[in-house]
C-alpha positions, -999 to +999 in steps of 0.1 A: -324-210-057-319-232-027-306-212+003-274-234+006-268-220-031-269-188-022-249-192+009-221-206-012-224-177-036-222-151-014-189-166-004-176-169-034-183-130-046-171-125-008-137-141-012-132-128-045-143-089-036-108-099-006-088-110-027-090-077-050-089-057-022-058-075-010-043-066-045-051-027-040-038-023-011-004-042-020-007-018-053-011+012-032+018-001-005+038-003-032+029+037-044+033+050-014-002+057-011-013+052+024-040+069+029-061+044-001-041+009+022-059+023+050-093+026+034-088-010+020-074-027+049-108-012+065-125-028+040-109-059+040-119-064+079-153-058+072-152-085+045-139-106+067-163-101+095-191-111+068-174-143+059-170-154+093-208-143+097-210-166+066-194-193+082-216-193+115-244-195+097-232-223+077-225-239+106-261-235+123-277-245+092-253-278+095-258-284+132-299-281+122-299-303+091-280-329+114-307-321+146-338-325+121-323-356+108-313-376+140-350-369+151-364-382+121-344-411+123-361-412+159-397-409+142-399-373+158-415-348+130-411-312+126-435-301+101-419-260+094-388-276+094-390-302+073-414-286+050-377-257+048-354-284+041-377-302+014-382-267-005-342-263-006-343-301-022 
């Protein structure tokens, strides 16, 4: 699996695991239950914190890919580097 894949699957399972804890704690708001919002809205900021983690490391891979490429285009070659992005096709 190329590491871009995975990347975007984490996200995915990321936002999804959110959005099901926005539903519990809306469900336990609703029941009066405030001791289970507080343990979710916990939760929910520490999803959060991964998917912005997610999205920095999106964006290093990005300003990388774009770094590598404007140095090929320059007939510069960085072997480990270009031997990564060739293995992630």
């Amino acid at each position: 699996m190329r590491v871009q894949d995975s990347i975007m699957l984490q996200e995915v399972d990321l936002l999804q695991k959110s959005l099901r804890c926005i539903e519990y704690i809306q469900e336990s708001l609703q029941n009066h239950d405030y001791e289970t919002t507080k343990i979710e809205v916990s939760e929910l900021q520490f999803l959060v914190a991964q998917l912005q983690e997610l999205e920095q490391k999106k964006a290093r891979r990005a300003k990388l890919i774009a770094t590598v490429e404007n140095m090929r285009r320059r007939g510069i070659q960085i072997d480990f580097v270009s031997q990564m992005l060739r293995r992630e096709g």
